[in-house]
DOVEXLUM-994591 format. One record per residue (C-alpha): residue number from 1; y, x, z. Coordinates in steps of 0.25 Angstrom, whole numbers, plus 5000, padded with zeros to 4 digits. Last residue first. Layout:
+------+------+------+------+
! resi !   c2 !   c1 !   c3 !
+------+------+------+------+
!  NUM !    Y !    X !    Z !
...
+------+------+------+------+
//
This chain:
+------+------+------+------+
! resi !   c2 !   c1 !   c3 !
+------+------+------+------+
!  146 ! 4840 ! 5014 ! 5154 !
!  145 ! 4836 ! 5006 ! 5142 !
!  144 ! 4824 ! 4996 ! 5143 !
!  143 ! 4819 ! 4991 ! 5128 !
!  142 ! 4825 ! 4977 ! 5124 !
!  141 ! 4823 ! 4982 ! 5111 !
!  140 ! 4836 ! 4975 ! 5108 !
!  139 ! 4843 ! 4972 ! 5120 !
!  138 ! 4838 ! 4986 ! 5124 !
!  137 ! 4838 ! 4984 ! 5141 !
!  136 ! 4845 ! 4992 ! 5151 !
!  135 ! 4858 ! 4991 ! 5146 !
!  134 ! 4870 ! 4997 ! 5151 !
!  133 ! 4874 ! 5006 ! 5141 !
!  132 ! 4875 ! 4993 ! 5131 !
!  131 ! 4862 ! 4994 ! 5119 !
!  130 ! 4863 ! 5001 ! 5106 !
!  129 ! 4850 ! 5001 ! 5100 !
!  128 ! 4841 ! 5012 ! 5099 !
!  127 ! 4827 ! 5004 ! 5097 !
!  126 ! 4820 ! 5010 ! 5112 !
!  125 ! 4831 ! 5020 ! 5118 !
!  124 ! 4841 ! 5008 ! 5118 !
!  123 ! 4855 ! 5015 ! 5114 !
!  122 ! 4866 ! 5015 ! 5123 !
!  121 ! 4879 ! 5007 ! 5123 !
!  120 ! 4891 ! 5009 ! 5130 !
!  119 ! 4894 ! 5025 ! 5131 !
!  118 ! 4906 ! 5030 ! 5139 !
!  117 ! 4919 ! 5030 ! 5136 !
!  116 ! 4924 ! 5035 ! 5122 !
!  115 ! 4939 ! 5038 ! 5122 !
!  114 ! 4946 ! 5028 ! 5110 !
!  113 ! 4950 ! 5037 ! 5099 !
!  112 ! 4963 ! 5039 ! 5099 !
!  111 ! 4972 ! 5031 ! 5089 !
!  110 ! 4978 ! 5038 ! 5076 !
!  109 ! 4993 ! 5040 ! 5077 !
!  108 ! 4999 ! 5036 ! 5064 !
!  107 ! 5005 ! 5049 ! 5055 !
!  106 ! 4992 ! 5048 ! 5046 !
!  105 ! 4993 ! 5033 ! 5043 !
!  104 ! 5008 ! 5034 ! 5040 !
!  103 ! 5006 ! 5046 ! 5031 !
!  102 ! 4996 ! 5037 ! 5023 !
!  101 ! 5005 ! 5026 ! 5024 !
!  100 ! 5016 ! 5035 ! 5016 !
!   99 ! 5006 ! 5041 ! 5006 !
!   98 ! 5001 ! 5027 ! 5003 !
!   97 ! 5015 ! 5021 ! 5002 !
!   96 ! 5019 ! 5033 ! 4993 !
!   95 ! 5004 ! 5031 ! 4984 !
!   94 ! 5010 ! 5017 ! 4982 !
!   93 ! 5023 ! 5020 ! 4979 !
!   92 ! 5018 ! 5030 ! 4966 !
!   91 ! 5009 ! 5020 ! 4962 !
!   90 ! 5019 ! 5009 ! 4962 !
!   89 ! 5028 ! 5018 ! 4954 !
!   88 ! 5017 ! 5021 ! 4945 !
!   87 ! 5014 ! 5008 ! 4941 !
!   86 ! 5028 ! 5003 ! 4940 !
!   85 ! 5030 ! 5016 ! 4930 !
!   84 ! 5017 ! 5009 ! 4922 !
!   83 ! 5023 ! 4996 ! 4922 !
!   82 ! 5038 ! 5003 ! 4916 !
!   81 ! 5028 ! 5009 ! 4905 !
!   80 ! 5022 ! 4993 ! 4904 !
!   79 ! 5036 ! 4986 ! 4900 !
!   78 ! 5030 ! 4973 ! 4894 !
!   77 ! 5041 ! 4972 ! 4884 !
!   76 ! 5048 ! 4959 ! 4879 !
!   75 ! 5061 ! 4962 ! 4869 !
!   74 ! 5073 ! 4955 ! 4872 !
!   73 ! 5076 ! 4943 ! 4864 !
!   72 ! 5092 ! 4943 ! 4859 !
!   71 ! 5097 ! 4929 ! 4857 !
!   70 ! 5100 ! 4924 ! 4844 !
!   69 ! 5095 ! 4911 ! 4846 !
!   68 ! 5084 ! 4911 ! 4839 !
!   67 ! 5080 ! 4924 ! 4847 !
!   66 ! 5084 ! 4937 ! 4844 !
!   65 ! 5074 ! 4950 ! 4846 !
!   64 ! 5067 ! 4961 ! 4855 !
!   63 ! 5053 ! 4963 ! 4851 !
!   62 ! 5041 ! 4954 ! 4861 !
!   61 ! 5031 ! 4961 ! 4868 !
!   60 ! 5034 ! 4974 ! 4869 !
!   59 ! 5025 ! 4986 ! 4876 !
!   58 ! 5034 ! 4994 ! 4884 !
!   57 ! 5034 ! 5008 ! 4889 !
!   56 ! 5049 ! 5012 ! 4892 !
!   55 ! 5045 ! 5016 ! 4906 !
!   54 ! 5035 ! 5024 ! 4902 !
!   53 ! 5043 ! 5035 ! 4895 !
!   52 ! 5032 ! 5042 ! 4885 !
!   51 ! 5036 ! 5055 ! 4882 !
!   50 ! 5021 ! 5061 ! 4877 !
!   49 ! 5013 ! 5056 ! 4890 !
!   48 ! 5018 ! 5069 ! 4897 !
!   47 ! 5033 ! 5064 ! 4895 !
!   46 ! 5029 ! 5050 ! 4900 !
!   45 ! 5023 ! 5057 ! 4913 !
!   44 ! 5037 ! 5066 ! 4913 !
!   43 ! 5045 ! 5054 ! 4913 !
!   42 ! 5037 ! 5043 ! 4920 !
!   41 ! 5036 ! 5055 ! 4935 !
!   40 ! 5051 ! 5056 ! 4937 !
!   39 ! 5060 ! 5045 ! 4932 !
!   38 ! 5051 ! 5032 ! 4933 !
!   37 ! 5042 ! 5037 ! 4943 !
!   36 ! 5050 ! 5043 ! 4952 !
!   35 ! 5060 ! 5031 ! 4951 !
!   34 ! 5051 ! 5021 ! 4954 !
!   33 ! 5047 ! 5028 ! 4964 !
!   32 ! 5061 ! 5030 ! 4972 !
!   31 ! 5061 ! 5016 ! 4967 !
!   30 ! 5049 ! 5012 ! 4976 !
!   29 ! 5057 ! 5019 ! 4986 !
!   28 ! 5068 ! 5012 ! 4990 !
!   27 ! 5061 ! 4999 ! 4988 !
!   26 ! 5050 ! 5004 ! 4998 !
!   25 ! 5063 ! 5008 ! 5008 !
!   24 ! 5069 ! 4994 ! 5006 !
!   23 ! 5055 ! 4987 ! 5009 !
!   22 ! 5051 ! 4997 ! 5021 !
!   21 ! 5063 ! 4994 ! 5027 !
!   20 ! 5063 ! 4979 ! 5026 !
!   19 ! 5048 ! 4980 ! 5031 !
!   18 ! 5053 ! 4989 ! 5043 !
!   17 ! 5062 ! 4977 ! 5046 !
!   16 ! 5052 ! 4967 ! 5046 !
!   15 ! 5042 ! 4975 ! 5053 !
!   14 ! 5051 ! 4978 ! 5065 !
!   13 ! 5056 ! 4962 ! 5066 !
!   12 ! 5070 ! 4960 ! 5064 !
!   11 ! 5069 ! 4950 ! 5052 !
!   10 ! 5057 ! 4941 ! 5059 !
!    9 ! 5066 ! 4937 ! 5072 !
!    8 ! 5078 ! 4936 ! 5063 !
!    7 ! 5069 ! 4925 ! 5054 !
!    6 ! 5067 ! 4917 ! 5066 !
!    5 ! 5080 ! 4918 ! 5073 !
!    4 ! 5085 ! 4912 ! 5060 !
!    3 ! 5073 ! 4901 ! 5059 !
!    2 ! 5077 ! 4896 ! 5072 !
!    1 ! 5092 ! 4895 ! 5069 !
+------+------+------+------+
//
């Protein structure tokens, strides 16, 4: 029952539970993305780059066919238009999270600078080296300081 009690200790943590969130809305949202890219912004580029559809871009490797036995042999393809709207997609959340975290940043209370109080070090008059306030001797130059 240990191990139980354990583990429930660690679900209901704050973190934990904003992470779940976090998960399920990125989820959400990465196929918002994927969608904008695919539907909205591949057609017209492809349009622009002579009617190209870039998720049907494929280089094959191997020809549909029959084996010996008879069995049909799908084709091997290495799929690099879907690659290049994976790219994009990635780009596309990417610049989001910056945008978000930026806001973020800017929306965070910045600290106050620490009041100055008064003056603890003085310069030595003789080699201008930083010396405590209450010195009355350089402890470089060993010069007196008043």
């Amino acid at each position: 029952m240990g191990m139980m009690k354990e583990f429930k200790e660690f679900a209901m943590r704050g973190n934990v539970v904003d992470m779940a969130v976090g998960i399920i809305i990125g989820g959400a949202f990465g196929k918002i993305v994927s969608s904008l890219v695919s539907d909205v912004l591949m057609p017209p580029i492809g349009v622009m780059m002579g009617g190209v559809d870039f998720s049907s871009l494929a280089i094959q490797v191997r020809a549909a066919g029959v084996d010996a036995a008879g069995k049909a042999v799908p084709a091997v393809l290495i799929s690099y238009g879907k690659f290049i709207n994976t790219i994009i997609d990635f780009i596309i959340v990417a610049f989001c999270i910056f945008l978000i975290i930026k806001a973020m940043n800017s929306l965070k209370k910045q600290p106050a600078p620490a009041p100055a109080g008064p003056p603890t070090t003085k310069e030595c008059p003789l080699c201008l080296s930083t010396i405590p306030i209450k010195a009355t001797r350089c402890a470089h130059c060993t010069a007196d300081v008043k």
